[in-house]
C-alpha positions as CSV (number, residue, x, y, z in Angstrom):
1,X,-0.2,-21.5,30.6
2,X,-2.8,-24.3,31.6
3,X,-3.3,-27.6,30.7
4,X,-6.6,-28.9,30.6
5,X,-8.5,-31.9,29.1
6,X,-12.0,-31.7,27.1
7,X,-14.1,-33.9,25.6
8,X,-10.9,-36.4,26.1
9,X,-8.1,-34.1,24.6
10,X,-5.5,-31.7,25.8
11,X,-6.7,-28.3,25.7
12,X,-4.2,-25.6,26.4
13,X,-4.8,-22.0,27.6
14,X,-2.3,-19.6,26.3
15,X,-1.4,-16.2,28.2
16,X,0.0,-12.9,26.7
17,X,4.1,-13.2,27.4
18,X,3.2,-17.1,27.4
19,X,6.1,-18.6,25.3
20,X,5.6,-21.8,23.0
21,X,7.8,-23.5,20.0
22,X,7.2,-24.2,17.0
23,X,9.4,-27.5,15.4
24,X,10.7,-27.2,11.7
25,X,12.6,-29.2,9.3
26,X,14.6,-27.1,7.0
27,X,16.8,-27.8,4.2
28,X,18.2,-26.9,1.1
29,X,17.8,-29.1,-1.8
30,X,18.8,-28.8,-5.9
31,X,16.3,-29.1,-8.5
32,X,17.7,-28.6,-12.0
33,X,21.0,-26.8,-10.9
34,X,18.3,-24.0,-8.8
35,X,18.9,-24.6,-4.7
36,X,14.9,-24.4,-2.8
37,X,15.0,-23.9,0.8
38,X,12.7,-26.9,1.8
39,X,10.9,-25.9,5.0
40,X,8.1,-28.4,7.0
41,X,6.7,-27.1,10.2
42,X,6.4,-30.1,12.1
43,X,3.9,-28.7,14.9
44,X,3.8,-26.3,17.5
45,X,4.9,-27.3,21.6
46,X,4.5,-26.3,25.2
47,X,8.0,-26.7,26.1
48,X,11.5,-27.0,24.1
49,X,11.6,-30.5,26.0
50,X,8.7,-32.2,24.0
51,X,10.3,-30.3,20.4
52,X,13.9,-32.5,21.5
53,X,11.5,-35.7,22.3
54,X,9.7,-35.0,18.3
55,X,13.0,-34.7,16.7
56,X,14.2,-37.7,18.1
57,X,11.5,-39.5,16.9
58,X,11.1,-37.7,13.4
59,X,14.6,-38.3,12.9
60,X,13.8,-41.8,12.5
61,X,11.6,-41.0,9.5
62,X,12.0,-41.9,6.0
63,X,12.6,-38.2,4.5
64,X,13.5,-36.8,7.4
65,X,16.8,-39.3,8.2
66,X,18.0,-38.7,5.0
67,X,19.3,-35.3,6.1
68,X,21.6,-34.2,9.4
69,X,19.7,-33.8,12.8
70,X,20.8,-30.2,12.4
71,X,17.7,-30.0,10.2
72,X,15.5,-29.5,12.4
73,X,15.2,-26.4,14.0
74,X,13.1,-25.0,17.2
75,X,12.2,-21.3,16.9
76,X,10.6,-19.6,20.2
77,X,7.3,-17.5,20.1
78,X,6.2,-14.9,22.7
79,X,2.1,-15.4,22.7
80,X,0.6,-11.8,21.6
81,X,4.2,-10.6,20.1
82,X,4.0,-9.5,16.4
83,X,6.8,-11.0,14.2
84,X,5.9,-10.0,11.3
85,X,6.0,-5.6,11.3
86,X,7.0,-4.6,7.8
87,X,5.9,-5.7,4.6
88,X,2.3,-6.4,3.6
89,X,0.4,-3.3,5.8
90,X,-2.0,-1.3,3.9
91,X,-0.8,2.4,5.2
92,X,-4.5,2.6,6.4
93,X,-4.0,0.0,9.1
94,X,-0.4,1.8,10.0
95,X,-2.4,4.7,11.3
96,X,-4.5,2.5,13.9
């Protein structure tokens, strides 16, 4: 993983096997007697450290304080891993 600026932002290089995580807000709320899983991606990170310092601040949010820290939810991503193998695949593209 490196960490570059360009043109005045932060540019980062991602490796195969590099791992990053991705910051979401889930929860379950009731519209007319039917229960919706309510899910925001909040953004994707370099390190678990900067999701903790988001949901600190996030948690301050109107929306997002009206429901437990436990909300919010850091999932962890190998770069180049598929996470997604099942459903969807034309049997063509199964044979590649």
């Amino acid at each position: 993983m490196i960490l570059e600026t360009h043109n005045g932002k932060g540019v980062l290089y991602l490796n195969r096997n590099d791992v990053i995580y991705a910051l979401y807000h889930i929860y379950d709320s009731k519209i007319d007697g039917m229960i919706i899983r309510e899910t925001k991606r909040i953004g994707f990170y370099a390190t678990r450290k900067e999701c903790e310092e988001k949901i600190i601040k996030f948690h301050k949010y109107i929306g997002f304080r009206d429901y437990p820290i436990s909300c919010f939810k850091i999932l962890e991503y190998r770069v180049g891993e598929v996470y997604w193998k099942k459903e969807f695949i034309c049997e063509k593209e199964t044979e590649r």
